[in-house]
C-alpha positions as a Markdown table, in Angstrom:
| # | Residue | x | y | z |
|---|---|---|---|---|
| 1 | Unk | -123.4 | -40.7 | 5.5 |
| 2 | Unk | -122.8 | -37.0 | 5.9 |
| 3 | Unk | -119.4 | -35.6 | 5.9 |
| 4 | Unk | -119.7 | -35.5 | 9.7 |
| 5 | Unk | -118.7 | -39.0 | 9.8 |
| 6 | Unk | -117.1 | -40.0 | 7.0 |
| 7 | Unk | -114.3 | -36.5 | 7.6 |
| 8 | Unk | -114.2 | -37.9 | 11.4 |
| 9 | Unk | -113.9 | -42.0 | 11.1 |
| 10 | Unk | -112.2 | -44.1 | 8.7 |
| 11 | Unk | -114.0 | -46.2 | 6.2 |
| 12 | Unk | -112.4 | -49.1 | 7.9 |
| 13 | Unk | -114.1 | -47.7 | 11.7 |
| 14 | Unk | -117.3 | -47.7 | 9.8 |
| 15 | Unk | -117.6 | -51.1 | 8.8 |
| 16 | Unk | -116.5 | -52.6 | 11.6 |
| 17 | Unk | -119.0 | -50.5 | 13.6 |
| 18 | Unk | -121.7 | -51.3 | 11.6 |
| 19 | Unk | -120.7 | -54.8 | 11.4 |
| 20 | Unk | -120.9 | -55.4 | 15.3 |
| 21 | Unk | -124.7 | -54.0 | 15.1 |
| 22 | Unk | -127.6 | -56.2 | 14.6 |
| 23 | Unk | -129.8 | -54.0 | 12.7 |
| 24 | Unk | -129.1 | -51.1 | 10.3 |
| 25 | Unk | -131.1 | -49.1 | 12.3 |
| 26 | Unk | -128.7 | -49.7 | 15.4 |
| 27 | Unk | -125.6 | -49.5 | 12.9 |
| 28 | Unk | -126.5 | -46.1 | 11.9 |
| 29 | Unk | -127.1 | -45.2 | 15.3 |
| 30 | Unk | -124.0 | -46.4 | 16.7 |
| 31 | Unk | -122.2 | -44.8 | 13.4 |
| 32 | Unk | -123.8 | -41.0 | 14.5 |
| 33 | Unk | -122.4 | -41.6 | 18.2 |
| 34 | Unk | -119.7 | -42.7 | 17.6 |
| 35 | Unk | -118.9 | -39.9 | 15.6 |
| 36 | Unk | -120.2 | -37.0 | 17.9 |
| 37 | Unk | -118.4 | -38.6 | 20.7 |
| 38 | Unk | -115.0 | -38.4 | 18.8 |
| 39 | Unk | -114.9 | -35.0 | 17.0 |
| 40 | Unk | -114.2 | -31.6 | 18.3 |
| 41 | Unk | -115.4 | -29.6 | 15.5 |
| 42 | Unk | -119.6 | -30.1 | 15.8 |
| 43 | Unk | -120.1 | -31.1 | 12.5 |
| 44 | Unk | -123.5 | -32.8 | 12.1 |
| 45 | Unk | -123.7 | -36.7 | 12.1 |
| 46 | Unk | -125.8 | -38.2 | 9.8 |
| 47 | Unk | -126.2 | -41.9 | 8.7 |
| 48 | Unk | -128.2 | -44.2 | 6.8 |
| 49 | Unk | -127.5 | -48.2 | 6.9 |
| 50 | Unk | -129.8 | -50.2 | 4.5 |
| 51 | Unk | -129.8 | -53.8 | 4.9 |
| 52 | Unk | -128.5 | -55.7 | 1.8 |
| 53 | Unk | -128.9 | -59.7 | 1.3 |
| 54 | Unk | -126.5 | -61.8 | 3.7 |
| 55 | Unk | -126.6 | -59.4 | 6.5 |
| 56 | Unk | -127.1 | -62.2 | 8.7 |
| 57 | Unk | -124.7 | -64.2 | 7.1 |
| 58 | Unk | -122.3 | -61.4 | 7.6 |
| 59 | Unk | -118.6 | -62.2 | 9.7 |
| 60 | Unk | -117.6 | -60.0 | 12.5 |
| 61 | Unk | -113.6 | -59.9 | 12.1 |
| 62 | Unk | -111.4 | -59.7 | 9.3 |
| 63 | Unk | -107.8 | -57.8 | 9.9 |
| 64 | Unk | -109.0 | -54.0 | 10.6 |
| 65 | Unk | -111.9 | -55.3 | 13.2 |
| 66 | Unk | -109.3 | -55.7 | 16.0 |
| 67 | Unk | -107.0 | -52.7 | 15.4 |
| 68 | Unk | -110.1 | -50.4 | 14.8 |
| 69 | Unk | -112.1 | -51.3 | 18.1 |
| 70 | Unk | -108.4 | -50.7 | 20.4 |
| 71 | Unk | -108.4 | -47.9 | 18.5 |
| 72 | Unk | -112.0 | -46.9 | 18.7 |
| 73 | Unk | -111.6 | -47.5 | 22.3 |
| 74 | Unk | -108.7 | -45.4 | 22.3 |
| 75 | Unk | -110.4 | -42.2 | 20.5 |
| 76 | Unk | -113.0 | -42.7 | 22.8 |
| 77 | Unk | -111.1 | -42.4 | 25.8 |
| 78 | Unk | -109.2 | -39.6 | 24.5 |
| 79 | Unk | -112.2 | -37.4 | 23.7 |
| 80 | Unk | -114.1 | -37.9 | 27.1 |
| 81 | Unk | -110.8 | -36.8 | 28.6 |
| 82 | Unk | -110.9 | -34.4 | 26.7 |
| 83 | Unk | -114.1 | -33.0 | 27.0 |
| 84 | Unk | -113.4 | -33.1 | 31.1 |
| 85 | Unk | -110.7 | -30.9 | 30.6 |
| 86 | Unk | -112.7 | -28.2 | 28.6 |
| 87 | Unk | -115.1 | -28.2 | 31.3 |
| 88 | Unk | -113.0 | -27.2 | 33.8 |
């Protein structure tokens, strides 16, 4: 991934993004918008997700899943109001 994601999300935010994602294609996907979405500073967004042995076999959960998607939900939140506010 470029630096436009990992200098915006925490390694912890990007596994558990790409761990909710069916495919790598849609992980890498989800990775990019999550990462325009959340950044002020228009950095480009790149990501590649290669799919390994056991992706299917892979858990969703573990201790950061829950903290990262409040607070995933949270950064989201903050940058749309953000956003509106700049607009204005």
């Amino acid at each position: 991934m470029s630096d436009g994601i990992s200098g915006v999300l925490t390694d912890q935010e990007v596994v558990d993004i790409v761990k909710e994602c069916k495919t790598p294609d849609e992980g890498a996907r989800e990775l990019v918008e999550f990462a325009e979405e959340v950044t002020t500073e228009g950095d480009n967004a790149t990501a590649v997700v290669v799919r390994l042995g056991g992706w299917d076999q892979r858990a969703e959960g573990g201790e950061g899943f829950m903290g990262t998607k409040d607070l995933r939900a949270w950064r989201r939140d903050e940058a749309l109001a953000s956003s509106r506010g700049r607009r204005m």
